[in-house]
DRENVO-240230 format. One record per residue (C-alpha): x, y, z. Coordinates in steps of 0.25 Angstrom, whole numbers, plus 2048, in hexadecimal, padded with zeros to 3 digits. Each point is the difference from the previous one (the first is absolute). Example, Ala and Ser with C-alpha at 12.3 -4.5 7.8 and 13.67 -1.06 7.14 Angstrom:
% DRENVO-240230
rec east = 831; north = 7EE; up = 81F
rec east = 806; north = 80E; up = 7FE
***
This chain:
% DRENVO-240230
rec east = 0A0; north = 171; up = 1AC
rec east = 7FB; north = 802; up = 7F1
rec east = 80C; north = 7FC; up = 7F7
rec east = 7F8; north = 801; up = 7F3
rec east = 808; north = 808; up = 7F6
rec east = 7FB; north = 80F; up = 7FB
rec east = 800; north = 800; up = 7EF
rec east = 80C; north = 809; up = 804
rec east = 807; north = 7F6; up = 80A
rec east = 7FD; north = 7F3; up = 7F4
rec east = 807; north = 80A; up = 7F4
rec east = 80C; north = 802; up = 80A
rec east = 803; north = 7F3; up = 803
rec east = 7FE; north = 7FB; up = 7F1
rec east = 80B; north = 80C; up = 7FF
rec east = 808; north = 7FA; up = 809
rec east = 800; north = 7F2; up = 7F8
rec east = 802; north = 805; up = 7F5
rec east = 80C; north = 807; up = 805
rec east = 807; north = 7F4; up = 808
rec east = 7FD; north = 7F6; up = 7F4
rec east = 806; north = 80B; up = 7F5
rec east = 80C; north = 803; up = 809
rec east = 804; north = 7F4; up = 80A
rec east = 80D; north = 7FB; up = 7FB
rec east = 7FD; north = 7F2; up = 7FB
rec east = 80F; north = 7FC; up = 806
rec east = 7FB; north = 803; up = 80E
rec east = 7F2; north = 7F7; up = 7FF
rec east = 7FE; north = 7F7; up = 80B
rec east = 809; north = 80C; up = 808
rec east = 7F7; north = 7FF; up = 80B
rec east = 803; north = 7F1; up = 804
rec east = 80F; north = 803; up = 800
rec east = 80A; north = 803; up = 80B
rec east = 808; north = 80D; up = 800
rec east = 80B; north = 7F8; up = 802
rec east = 7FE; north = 7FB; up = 7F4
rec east = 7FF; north = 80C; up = 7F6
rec east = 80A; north = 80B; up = 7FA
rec east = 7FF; north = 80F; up = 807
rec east = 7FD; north = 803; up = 7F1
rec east = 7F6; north = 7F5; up = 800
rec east = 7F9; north = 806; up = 80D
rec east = 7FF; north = 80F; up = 7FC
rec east = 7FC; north = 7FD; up = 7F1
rec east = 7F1; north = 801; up = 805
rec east = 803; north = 80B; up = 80A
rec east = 805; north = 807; up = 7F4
rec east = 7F5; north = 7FF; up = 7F6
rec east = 7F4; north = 806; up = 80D
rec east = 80A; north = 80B; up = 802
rec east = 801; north = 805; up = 7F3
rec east = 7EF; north = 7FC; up = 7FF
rec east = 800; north = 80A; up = 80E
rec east = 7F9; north = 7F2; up = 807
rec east = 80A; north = 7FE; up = 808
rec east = 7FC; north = 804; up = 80E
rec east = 7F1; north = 800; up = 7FF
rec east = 801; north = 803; up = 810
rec east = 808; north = 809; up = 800
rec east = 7FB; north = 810; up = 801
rec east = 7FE; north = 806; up = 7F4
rec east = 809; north = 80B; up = 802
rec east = 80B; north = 7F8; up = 801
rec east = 7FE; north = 7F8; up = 7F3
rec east = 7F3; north = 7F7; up = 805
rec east = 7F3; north = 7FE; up = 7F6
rec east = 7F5; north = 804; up = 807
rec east = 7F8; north = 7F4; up = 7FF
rec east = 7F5; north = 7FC; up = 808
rec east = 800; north = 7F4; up = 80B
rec east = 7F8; north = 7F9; up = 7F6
rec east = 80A; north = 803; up = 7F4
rec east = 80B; north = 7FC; up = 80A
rec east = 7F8; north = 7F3; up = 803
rec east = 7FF; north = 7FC; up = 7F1
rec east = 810; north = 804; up = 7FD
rec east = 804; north = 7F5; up = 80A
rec east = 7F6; north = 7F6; up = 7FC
rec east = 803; north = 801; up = 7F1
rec east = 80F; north = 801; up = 804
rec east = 7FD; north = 7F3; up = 809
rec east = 7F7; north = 7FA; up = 7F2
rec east = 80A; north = 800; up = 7F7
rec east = 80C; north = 7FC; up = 809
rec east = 809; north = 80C; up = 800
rec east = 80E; north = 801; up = 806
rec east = 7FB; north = 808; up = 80F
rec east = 808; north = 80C; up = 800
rec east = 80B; north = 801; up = 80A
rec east = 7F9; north = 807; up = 80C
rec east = 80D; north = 806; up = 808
rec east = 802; north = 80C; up = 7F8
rec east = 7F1; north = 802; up = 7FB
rec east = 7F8; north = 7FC; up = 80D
rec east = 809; north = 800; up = 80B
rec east = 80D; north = 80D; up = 800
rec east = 7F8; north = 807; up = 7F5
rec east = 7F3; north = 803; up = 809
rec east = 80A; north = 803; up = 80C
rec east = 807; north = 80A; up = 7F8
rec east = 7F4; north = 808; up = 7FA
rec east = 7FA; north = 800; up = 80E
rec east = 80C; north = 802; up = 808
rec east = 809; north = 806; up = 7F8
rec east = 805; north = 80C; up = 7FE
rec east = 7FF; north = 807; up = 7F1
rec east = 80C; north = 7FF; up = 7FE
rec east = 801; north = 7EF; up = 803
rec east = 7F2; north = 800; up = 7F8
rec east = 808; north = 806; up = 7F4
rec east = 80B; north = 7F8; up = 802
rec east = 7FC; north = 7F3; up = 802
rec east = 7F0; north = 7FE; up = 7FA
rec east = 804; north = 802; up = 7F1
rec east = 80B; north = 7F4; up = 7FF
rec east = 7F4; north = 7F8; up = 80A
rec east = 7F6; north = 802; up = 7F5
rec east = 808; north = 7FE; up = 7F5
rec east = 807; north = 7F2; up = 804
rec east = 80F; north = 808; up = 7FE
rec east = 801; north = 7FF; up = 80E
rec east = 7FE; north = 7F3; up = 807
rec east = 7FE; north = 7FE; up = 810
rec east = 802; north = 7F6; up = 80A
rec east = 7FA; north = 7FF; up = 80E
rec east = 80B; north = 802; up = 80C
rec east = 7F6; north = 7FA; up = 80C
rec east = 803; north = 7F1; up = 805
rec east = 80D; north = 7FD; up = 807
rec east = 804; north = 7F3; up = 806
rec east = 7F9; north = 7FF; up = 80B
rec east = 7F6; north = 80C; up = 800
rec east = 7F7; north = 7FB; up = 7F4
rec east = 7F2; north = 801; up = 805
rec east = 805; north = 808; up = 810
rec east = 805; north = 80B; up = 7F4
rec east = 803; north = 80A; up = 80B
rec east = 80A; north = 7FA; up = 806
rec east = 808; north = 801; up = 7F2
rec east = 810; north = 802; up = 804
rec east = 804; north = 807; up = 7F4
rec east = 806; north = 80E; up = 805
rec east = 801; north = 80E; up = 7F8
rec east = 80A; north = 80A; up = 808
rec east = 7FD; north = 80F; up = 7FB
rec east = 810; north = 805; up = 7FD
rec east = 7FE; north = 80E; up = 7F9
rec east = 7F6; north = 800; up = 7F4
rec east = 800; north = 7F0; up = 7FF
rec east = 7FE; north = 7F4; up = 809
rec east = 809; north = 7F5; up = 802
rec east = 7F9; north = 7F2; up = 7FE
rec east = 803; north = 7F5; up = 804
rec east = 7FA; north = 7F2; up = 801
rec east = 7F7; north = 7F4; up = 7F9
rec east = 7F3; north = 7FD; up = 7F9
rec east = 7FB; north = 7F1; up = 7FB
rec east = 7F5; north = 7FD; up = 7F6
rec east = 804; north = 80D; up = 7F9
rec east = 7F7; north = 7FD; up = 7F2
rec east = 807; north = 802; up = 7F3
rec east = 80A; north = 808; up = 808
rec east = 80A; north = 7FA; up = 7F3
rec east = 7F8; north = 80A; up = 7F7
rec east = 7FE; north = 80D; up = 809
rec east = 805; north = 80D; up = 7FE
rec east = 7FA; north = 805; up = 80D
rec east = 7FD; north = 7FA; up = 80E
rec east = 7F6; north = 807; up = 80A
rec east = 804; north = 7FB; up = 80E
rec east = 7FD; north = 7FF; up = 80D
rec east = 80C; north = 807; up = 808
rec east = 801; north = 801; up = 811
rec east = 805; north = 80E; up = 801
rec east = 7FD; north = 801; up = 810
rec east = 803; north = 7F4; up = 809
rec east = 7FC; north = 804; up = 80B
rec east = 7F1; north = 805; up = 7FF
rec east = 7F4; north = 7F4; up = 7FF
rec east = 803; north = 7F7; up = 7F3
rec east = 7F5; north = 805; up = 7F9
rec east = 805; north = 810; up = 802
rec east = 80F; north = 7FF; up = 7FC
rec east = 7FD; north = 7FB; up = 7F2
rec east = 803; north = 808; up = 7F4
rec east = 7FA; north = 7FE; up = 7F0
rec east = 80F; north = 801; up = 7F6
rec east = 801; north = 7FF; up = 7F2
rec east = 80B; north = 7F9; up = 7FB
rec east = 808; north = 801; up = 7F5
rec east = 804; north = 7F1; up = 7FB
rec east = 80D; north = 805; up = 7FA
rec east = 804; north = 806; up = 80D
rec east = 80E; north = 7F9; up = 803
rec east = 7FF; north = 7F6; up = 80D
rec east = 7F4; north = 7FA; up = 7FB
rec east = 802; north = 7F1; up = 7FC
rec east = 7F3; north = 7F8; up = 7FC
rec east = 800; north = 7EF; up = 801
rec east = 7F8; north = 7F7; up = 7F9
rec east = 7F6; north = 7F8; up = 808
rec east = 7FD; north = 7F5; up = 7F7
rec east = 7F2; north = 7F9; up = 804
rec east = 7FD; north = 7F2; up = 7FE
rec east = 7F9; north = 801; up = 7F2
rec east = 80E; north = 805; up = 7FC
rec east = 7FC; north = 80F; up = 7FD
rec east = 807; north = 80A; up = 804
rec east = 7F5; north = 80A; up = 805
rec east = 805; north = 805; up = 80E
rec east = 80C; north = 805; up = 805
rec east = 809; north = 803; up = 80D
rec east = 803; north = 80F; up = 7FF
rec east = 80D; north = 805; up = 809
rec east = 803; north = 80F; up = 804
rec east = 80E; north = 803; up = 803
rec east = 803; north = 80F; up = 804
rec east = 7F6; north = 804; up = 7F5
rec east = 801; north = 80E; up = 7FF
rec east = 7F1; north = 807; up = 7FD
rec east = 7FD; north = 80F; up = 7FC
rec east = 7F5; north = 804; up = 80B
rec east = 7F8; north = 806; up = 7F5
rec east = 7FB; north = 7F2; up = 7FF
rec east = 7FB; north = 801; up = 80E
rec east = 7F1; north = 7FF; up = 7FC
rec east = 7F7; north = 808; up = 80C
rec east = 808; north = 802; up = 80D
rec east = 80A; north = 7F7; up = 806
rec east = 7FB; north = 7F6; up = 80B
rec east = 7F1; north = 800; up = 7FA
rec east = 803; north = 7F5; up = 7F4
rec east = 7F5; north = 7F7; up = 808
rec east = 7F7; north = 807; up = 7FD
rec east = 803; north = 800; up = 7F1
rec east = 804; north = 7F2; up = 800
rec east = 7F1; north = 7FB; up = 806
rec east = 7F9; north = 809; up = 7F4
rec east = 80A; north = 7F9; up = 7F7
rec east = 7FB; north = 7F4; up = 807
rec east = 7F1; north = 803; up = 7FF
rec east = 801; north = 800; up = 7F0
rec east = 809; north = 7F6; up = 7FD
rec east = 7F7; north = 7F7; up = 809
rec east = 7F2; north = 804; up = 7F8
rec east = 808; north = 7FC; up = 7F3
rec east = 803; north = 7F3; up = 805
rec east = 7F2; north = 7FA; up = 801
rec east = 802; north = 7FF; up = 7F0
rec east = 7F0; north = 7FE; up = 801
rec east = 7FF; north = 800; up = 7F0
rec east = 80D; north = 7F7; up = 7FD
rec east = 7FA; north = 7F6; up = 80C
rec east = 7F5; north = 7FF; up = 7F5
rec east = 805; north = 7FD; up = 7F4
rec east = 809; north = 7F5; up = 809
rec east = 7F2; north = 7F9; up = 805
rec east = 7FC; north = 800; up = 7F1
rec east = 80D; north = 7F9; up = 7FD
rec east = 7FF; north = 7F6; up = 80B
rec east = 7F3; north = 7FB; up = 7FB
rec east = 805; north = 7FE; up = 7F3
rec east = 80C; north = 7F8; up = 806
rec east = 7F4; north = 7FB; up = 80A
rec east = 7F8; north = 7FC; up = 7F4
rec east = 80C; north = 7F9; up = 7F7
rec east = 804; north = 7F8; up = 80B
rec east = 7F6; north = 7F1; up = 803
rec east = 7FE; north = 7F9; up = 80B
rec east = 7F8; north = 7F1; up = 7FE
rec east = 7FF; north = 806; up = 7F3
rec east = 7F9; north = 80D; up = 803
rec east = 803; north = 80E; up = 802
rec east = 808; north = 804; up = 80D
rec east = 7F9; north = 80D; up = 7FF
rec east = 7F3; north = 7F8; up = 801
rec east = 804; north = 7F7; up = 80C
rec east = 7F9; north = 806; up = 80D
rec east = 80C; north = 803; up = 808
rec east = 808; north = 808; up = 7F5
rec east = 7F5; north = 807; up = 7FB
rec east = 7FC; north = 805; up = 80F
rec east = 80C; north = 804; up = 802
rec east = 800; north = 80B; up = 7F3
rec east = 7F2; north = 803; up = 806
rec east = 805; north = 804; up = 80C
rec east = 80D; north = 808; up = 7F9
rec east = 7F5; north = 808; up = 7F6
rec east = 7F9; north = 805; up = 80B
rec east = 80A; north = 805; up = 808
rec east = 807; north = 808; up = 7F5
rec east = 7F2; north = 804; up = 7FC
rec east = 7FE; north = 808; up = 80E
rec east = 80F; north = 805; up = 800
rec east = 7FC; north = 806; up = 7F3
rec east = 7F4; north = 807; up = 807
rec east = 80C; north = 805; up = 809
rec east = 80B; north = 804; up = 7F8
rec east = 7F5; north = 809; up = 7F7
rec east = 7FD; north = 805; up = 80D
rec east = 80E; north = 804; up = 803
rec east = 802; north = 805; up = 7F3
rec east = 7F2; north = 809; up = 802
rec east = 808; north = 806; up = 80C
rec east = 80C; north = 802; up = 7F8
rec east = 7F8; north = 808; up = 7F6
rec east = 7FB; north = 809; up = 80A
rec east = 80E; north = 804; up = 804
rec east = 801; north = 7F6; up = 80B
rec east = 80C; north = 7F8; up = 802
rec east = 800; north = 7F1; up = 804
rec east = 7FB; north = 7FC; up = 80C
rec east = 801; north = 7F5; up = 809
rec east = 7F6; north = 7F9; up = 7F6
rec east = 80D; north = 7FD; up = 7F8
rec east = 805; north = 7F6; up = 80A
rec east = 7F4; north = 7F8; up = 7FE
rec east = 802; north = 802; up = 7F1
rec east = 80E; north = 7FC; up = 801
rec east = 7FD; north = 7F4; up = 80B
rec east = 7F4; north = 7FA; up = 7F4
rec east = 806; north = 802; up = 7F5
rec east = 80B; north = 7FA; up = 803
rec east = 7FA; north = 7F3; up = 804
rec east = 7F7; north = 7FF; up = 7F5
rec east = 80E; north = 801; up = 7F9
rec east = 805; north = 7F6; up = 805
rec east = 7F4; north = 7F6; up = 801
rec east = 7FF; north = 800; up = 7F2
rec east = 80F; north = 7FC; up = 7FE
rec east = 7FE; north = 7F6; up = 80A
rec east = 7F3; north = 7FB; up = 7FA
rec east = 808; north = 800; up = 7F1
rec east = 809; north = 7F8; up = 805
rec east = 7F8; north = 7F6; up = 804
rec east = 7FA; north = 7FF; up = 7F5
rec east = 80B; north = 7FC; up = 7F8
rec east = 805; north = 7F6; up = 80A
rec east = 80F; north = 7FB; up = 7FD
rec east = 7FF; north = 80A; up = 7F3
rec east = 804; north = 80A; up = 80A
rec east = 810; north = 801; up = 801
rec east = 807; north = 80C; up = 805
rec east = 80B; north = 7FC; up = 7F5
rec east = 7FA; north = 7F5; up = 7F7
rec east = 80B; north = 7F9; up = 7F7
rec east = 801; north = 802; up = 7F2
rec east = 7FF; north = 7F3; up = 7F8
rec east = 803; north = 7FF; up = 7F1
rec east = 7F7; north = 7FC; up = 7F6
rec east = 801; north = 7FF; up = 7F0
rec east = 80D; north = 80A; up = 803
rec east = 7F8; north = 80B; up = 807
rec east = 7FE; north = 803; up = 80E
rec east = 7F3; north = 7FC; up = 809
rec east = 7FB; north = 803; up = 80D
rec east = 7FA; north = 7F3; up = 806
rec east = 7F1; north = 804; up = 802
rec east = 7F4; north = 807; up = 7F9
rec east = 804; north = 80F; up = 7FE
rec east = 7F8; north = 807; up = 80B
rec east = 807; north = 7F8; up = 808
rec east = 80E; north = 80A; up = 7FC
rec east = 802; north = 809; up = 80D
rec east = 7F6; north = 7FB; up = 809
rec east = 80B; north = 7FD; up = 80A
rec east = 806; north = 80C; up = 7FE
rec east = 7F3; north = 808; up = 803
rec east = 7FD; north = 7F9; up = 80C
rec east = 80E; north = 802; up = 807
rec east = 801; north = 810; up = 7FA
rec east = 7F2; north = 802; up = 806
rec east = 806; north = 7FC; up = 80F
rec east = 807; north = 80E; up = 801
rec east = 7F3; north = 807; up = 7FF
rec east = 7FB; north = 7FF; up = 80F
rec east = 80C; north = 805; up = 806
rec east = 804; north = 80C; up = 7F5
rec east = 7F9; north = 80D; up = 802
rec east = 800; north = 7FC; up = 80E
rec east = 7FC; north = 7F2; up = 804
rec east = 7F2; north = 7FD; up = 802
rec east = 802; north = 7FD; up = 80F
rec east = 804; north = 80F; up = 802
rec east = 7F4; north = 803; up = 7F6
rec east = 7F6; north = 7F8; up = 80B
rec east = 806; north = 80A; up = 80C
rec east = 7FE; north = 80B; up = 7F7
rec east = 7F1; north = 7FC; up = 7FD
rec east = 7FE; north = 7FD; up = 80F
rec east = 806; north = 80D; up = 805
rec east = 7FB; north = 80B; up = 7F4
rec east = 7F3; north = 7FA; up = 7FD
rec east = 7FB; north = 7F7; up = 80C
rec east = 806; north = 80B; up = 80A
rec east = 808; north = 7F3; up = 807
***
């Protein structure tokens, strides 16, 4: 695959620069390496809300419905100047999860509705999937919605709910037919979050940050306008949600910058006086880490090929999921060795001439914290186990 830049393609990308170093809020630098939990809704949406106005905000999206047209090639210099210069990742529920659901789903009304306040950042989303005990086994989700005139009743549960302390809307997984296969009696909701009966609890994690939530229905009462598509085929909206939402997760230009960073902490740190980066062991490990991401990058701008021509993800975003997420989390695991005892979840604060200090060099800050966060990340979007049955059954034909 020839990835050499056009004259075209090299003046777009120096446009793109341009733009993110004129225009990324200085107070959001380092974005990147902070947790959710840790940042402001206002804090999250500023840089949401400078790409809308600039109409680069859903570069994937089609362009009648506000996306910009680029090419696959455009679309791969976007995220890796994004990835370059550490932006905050955009939050992906409204923009890359309920957002393509509803223009592909939906009907015109729904798309009128809803896609606007998506685009804009006026509306913010939260995903309604996991419940205790149906995490990664989705379809045997207990949450029920009983039709009763023009609305359903809804009552139930969901756990990991992100952000769900910030969301104006909830798109949730309902079981409207008990009595039909798991997979046929689900129904695709939209929620109002200010609907009375719905109470959302803090699930604090053990970094302190308060990023996911417990979410609890209570004879919430939903207009069944917000049905999207028909009732009892929600599976089959919830597996295309799926399909993006597991594409986005490889974060094949982020993994990147991250390696690049490693070797810098790699490189800092000494071992007998030399390098780590230069020891054997260490430096076979990064080899072996490059080369992987380098052939999910060949696979990603594969998908992203077939996403240009109009087809949706495949079963290939399972193994873009299953990589990309390891890759992920090796790298955390490879920083923290690198900084050896440096690497506390919550290192103590020590005074010093009157000011506060972290013991330890400062790439050491948040290493901890990385590693722990990127855990999460084979069991979101469907854990990587249920992504190895997928593989086996759509692509090996097992």
């Amino acid at each position: 695959m020839d990835m050499r830049f056009s004259p075209e393609e090299l003046a777009f990308r120096d446009e793109v620069r341009e733009f993110i170093a004129n225009n990324y809020p200085q107070e959001l630098k380092g974005g990147a390496r902070r947790s959710r939990g840790e940042m402001s809704k206002e804090d999250i949406l500023r840089w949401h809300r400078i790409l809308y106005k600039k109409g680069w905000i859903v570069p994937h999206w089609p362009v009648e419905y506000g996306g910009t047209g680029w090419t696959i090639t455009q679309r791969y210099i976007w995220n890796e100047e994004n990835a370059r210069a550490e932006t905050s990742p955009l939050l992906p529920f409204g923009l890359s999860m309920v957002g393509p659901v509803i223009y592909t789903f939906g009907n015109e009304e729904q798309k009128k509705r809803f896609l606007p306040g998506i685009l804009s950042g006026d509306d913010w989303w939260c995903q309604g999937y996991s419940e205790p005990g149906s995490g990664s086994d989705l379809a045997s989700l207990r949450t029920k919605a009983v039709r009763d005139g023009d609305h359903y009743i809804v009552n139930g549960g969901k756990t990991w709910t992100t952000l769900a302390q910030f969301a104006d809307w909830m798109f949730c997984l309902v079981r409207t037919d008990p009595n039909v296969k798991a997979q046929e009696g689900i129904s695709f909701l939209l929620i109002d979050m200010k609907t009375p009966g719905i109470t959302v609890r803090p699930i604090i994690t053990m970094d302190g940050a308060h990023e996911v939530n417990e979410v609890f229905l209570e004879d919430v009462k939903v207009p069944a306008e917000n049905l999207i598509g028909e009732e009892n085929k929600g599976w089959t909206y919830a597996k295309f949600l799926l399909g993006n939402e597991r594409s986005g997760i490889a974060g094949v230009a982020r993994s990147k910058k991250a390696i690049e960073r490693l070797k810098n902490i790699a490189n800092a740190e000494l071992i007998d006086g030399a390098p780590l980066m230069k020891t054997d062991e260490f430096s076979r490990k990064v080899a072996e880490l490059e080369i992987d991401l380098s052939a999910l990058e060949v696979t990603e701008l594969r998908t992203l090929a077939a996403e240009s021509k109009g087809r949706g993800p495949g079963p290939e975003a399972s193994i873009l999921k299953i990589k990309g997420t390891e890759i992920q989390q090796r790298i955390t695991e490879l920083a923290v060795e690198a900084v050896g005892n440096y690497a506390m979840v919550q290192a103590p604060r020590m005074e010093a001439t009157g000011n506060e200090f972290v013991p330890g060099p400062d790439y050491s800050t948040g290493t901890a914290q990385d590693y722990f966060n990127m855990r999460k990340t084979s069991i979101y979007g469907g854990s990587n186990e249920i992504q190895h049955n997928i593989i086996a059954k759509m692509v090996l034909g097992l």
